[in-house]
C-alpha positions in Angstrom: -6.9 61.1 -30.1 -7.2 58.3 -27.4 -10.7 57.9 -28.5 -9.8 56.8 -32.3 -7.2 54.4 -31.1 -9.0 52.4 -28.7 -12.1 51.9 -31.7 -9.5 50.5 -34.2 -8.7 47.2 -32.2 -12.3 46.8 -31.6 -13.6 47.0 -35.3 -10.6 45.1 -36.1 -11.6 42.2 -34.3 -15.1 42.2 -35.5 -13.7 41.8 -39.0 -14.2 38.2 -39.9 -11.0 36.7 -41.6 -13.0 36.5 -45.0 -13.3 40.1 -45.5 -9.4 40.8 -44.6 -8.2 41.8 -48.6 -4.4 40.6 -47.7 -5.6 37.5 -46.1 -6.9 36.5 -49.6 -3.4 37.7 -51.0 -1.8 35.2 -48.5 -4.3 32.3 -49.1 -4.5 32.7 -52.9 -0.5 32.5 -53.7 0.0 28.8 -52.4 -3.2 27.7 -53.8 -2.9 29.0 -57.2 0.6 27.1 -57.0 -0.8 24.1 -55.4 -3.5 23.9 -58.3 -1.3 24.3 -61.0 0.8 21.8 -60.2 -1.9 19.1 -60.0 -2.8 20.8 -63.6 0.7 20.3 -64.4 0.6 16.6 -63.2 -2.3 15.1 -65.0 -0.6 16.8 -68.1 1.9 15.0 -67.8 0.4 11.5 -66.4 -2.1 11.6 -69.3 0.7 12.9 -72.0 3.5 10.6 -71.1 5.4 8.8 -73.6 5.9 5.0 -73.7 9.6 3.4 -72.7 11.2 1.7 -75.1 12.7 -1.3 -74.2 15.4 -2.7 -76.5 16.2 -6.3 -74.9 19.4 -6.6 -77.1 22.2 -4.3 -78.0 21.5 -1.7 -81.0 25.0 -3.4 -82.8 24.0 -6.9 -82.4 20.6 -6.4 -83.5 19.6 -3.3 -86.0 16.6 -0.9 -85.0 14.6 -0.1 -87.9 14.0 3.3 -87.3 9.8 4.3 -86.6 8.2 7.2 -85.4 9.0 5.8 -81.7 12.4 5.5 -82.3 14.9 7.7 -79.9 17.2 9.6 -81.9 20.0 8.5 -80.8 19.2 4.5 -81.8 18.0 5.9 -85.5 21.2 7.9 -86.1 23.4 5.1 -84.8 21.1 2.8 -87.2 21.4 4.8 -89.8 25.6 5.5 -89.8 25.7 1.2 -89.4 26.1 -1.2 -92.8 23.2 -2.7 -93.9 22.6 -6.6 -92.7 23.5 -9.2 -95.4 
């Protein structure tokens, strides 16, 4: 029995890290996260909307609703009177 236990530590420490299955397990995890969020990133850099800048107030000056528009300025555009 003393025999089998003393070759374990030895072939152990001939293993080079590389071949260790649960080292990949413990490598793999963080850099499958750390390359999906870079995925995620330039998705989102490249996808990214333009601001909207409205320099005057949406009652003083009406927004004529477009594609673009937020929501919130078309519905409010659309529930004020028409400019004489």
């Amino acid at each position: 029995m003393s025999a089998s236990k003393s070759r374990a530590p030895a072939d152990a420490a001939r293993t080079p890290w590389w071949r260790t299955g649960v080292m990949w397990l413990v490598l793999g995890g963080p850099a499958t996260v750390v390359v999906a969020s870079i995925a995620t990133a330039v998705v989102a850099y490249r996808g990214a909307d333009e601001v909207l800048v409205d320099t005057a107030s949406a009652r003083a000056v009406p927004v004529k609703p477009t594609g673009n528009t937020p929501a919130m300025q078309a519905r409010n555009h659309a529930a004020t009177a028409a400019p004489r």
